[in-house]
C-alpha positions in Angstrom: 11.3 13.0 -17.6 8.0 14.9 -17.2 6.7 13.6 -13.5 8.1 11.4 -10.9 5.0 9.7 -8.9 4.8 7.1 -6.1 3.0 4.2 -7.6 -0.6 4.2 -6.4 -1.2 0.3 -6.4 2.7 0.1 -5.1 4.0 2.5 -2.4 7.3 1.3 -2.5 7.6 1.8 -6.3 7.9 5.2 -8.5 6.1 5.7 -11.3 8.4 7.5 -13.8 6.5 9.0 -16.9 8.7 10.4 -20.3 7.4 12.7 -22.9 8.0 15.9 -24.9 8.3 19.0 -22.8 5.0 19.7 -22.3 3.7 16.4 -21.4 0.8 16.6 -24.3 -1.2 13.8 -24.7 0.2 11.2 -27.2 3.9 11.9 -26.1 3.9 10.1 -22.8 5.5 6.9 -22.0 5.7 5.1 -18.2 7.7 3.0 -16.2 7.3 1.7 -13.0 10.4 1.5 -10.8 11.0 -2.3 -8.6 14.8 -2.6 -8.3 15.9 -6.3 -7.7 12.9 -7.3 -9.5 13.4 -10.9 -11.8 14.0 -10.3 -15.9 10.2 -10.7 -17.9 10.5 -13.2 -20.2 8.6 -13.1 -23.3 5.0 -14.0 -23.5 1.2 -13.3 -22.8 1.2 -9.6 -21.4 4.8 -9.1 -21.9 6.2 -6.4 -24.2 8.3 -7.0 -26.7 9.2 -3.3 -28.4 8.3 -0.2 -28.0 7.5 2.1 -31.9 8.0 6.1 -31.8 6.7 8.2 -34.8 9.2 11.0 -35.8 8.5 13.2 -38.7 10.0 12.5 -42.0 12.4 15.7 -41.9 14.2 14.6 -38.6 15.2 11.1 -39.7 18.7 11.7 -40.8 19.2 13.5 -37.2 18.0 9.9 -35.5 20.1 7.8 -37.4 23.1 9.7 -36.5 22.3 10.1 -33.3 21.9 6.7 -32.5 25.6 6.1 -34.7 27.0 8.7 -31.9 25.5 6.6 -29.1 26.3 3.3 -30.5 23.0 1.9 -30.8 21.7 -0.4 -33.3 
């Protein structure tokens, strides 16, 4: 986590942003924090997936990674 924000156009909400350790330009990725709030279903302005770029020397270190965490 790089910076932990009250949402401007939401009070009541954080806005959460992720990135490398620096927080440089390209590396940032937000969320906006509404417990309670209904599932999204898929659609018009919905997202779907989210890509990351890695470089090509740090794959096997993913895949394992996500075989230690369980993930898919």
């Amino acid at each position: 986590m790089v910076k932990l924000t009250v949402n401007q156009d939401d009070l009541t909400s954080y806005h959460i942003y992720y990135g490398d350790e620096l927080g440089r330009p390209g590396t940032l990725l937000t969320f906006f924090h509404w417990p309670g709030i209904p599932k999204g279903h898929r659609g018009t302005s919905e997202a779907t997936s989210t890509s990351f770029l890695i470089p090509d020397d740090s794959l096997d270190y993913w895949i394992n990674r996500f075989k230690d965490k369980k993930i898919e």
